[in-house]
C-alpha positions in Angstrom: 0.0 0.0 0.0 1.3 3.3 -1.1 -1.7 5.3 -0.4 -4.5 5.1 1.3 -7.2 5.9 -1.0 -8.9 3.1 -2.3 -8.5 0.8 -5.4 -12.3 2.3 -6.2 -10.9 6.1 -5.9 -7.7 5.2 -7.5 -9.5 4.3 -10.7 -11.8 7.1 -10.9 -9.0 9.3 -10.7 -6.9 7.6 -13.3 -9.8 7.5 -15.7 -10.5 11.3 -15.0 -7.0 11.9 -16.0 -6.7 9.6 -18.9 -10.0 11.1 -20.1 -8.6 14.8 -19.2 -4.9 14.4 -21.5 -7.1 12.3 -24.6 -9.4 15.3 -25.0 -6.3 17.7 -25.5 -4.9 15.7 -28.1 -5.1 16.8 -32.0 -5.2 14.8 -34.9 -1.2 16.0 -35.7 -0.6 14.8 -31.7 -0.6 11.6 -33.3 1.3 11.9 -36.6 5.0 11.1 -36.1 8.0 11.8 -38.6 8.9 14.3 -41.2 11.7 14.4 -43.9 14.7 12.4 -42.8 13.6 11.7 -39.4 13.7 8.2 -37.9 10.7 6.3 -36.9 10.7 3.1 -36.1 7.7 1.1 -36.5 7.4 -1.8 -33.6 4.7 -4.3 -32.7 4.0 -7.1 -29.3 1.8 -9.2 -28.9 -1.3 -8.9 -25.9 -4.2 -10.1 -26.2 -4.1 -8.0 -29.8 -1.8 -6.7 -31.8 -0.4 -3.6 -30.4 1.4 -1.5 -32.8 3.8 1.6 -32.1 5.8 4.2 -33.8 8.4 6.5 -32.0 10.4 9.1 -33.3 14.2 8.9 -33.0 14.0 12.3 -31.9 14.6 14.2 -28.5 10.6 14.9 -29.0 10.1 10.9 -28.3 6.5 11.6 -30.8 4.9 8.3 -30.5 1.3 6.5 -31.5 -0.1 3.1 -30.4 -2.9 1.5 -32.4 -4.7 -2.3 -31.8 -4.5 -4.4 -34.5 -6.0 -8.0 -35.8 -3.2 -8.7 -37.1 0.4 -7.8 -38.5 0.4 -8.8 -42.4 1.8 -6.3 -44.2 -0.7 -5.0 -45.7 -1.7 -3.8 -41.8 1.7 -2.3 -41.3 1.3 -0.4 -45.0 -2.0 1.4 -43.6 -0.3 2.0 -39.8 2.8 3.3 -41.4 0.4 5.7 -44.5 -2.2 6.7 -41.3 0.3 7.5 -38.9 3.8 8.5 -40.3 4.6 11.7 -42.5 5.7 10.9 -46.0 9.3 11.5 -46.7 10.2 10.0 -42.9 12.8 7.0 -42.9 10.7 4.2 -41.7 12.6 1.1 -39.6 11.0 -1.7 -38.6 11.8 -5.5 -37.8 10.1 -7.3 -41.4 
């Protein structure tokens, strides 16, 4: 026990705060890249496919998306939806 609020406050509160930082996020907020910048493209397996993209910049710009899978036609859409043309794209494939 670190606190002693409960588990019940403890998730309000972390929902109220998740909720708070999703509504001040833009569309660009989850657009990484730009010409010549890094970004490499990254998935793990939960109970989904959870993709990610991080910029190899001191920014640290990063999106996470679910996926159904991780065909390459997936990671085309991810990587056209989520990374500025004209980035340099990495990935493990």
């Amino acid at each position: 026990m670190m606190t002693t609020f409960s588990s019940v406050t403890i998730i309000k509160f972390t929902n109220i705060f998740r909720d708070l930082a999703i509504s001040k996020l833009t569309s660009e907020d989850y657009i990484i890249g730009r010409k010549n910048i890094i970004c490499e493209i990254d998935e793990s397996k939960f109970k989904k496919y959870l993709g990610c993209g991080i910029e190899r910049t001191k920014e640290k710009k990063c999106f996470f998306v679910i996926t159904d899978d991780r065909e390459a036609p997936t990671l085309r859409r991810i990587i056209k939806q989520y990374v500025r043309p004209r980035s340099i794209v990495h990935t493990d494939y």
